[in-house]
C-alpha atoms as one frame of an Amber mdcrd trajectory, in Angstrom:
protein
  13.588 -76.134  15.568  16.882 -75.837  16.061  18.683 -73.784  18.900  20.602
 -71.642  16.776  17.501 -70.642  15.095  15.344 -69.994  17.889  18.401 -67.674
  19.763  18.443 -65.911  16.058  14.552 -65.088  16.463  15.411 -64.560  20.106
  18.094 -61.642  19.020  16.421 -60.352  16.588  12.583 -59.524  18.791  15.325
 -58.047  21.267  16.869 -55.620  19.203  13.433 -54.681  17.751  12.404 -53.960
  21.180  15.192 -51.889  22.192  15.203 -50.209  18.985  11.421 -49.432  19.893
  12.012 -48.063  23.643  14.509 -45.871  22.312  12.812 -42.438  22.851  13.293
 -39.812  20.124  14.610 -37.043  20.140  12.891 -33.652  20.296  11.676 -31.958
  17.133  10.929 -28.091  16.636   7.158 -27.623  16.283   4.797 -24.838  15.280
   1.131 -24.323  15.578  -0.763 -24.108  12.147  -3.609 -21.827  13.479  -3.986
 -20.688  16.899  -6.990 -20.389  18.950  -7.887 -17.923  22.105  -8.075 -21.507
  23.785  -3.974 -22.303  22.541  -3.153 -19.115  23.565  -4.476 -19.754  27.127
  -2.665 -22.945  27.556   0.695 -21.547  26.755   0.246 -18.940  28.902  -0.233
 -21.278  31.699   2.280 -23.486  30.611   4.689 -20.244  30.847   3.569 -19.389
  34.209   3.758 -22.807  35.354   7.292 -22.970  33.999   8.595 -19.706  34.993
   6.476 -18.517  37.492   5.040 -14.836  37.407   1.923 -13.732  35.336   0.330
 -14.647  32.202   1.967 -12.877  29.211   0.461 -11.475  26.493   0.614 -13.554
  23.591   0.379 -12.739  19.915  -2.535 -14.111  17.849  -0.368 -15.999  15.748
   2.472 -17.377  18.431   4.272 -20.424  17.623   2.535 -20.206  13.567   6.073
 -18.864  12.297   8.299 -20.237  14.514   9.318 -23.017  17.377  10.971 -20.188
  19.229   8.875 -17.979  21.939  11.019 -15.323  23.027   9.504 -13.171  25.542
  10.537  -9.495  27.192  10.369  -8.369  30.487  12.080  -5.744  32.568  13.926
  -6.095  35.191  13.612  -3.407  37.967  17.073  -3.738  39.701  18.999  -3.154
  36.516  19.948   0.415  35.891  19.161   1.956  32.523  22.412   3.064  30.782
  21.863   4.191  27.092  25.820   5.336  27.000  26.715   1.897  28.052  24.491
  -0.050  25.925  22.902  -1.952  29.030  18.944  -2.176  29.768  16.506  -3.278
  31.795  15.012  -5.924  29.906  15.600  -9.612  30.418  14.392 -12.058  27.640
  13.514 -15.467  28.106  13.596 -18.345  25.635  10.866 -21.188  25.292  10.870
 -23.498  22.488   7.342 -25.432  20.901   8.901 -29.115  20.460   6.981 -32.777
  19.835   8.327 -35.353  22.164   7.149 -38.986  21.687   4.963 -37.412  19.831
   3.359 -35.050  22.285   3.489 -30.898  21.546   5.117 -29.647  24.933   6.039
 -26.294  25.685  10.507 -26.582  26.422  12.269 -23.567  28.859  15.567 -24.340
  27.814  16.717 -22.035  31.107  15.028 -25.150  33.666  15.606 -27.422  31.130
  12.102 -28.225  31.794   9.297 -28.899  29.855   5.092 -28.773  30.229   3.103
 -30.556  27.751   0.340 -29.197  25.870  -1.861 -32.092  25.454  -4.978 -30.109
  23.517  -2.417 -28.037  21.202  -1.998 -29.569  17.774   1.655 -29.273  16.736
   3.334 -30.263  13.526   7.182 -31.024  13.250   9.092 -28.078  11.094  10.644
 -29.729   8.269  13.672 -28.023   6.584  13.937 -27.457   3.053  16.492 -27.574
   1.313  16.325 -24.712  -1.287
């Protein structure tokens, strides 16, 4: 073979394999049906994001939606109904596959926890 040919293969099994170790990026994800068992592990995932306790959870959390938004009051923060302020603080979480894994994202840490026994799906968009 000649050595043009061989540096052409040689190129082209390199850019394959960069093209391959490229990760992807992060896809919104729901939960088709969730289980007392699901529910557990995103609590925990929560708490081991976050800190605190275990929050309650819906029995269909993450079937509608990628987005977990959760309430909680703060104690510090004076009620003022004239105002407009409260006391409750709400934190964002977002259900996302990564490389193919459902994990659990707190955009606030930019962290993430994955869920390795919850079986996510991508959300597609239509386009209606």
């Amino acid at each position: 073979m000649s050595n043009k040919l061989i540096s052409t293969i040689l190129i082209c099994l390199a850019l394959i394999g960069c093209k391959h170790n490229q990760s992807m990026q992060p896809l919104a994800a729901t939960i088709k049906n969730t289980t007392p068992a699901i529910k557990a592990d995103i609590q925990k995932a929560i708490v081991s994001l976050k800190g605190g306790v275990e929050p309650k959870l819906a029995d269909n959390v993450l079937m509608n939606s990628s987005t977990l938004l959760l309430e909680s009051r703060v104690a510090k923060q004076p009620l003022d109904p004239v105002l407009g302020t409260h006391n409750i603080a709400v934190e964002r979480f977002e259900l996302q596959l990564r490389n193919g894994l459902c994990v659990l994202y707190y955009p606030s840490k930019d962290n993430y926890v994955i869920l390795p026994k919850v079986p996510c799906v991508a959300v597609t968009q239509s386009t209606h």
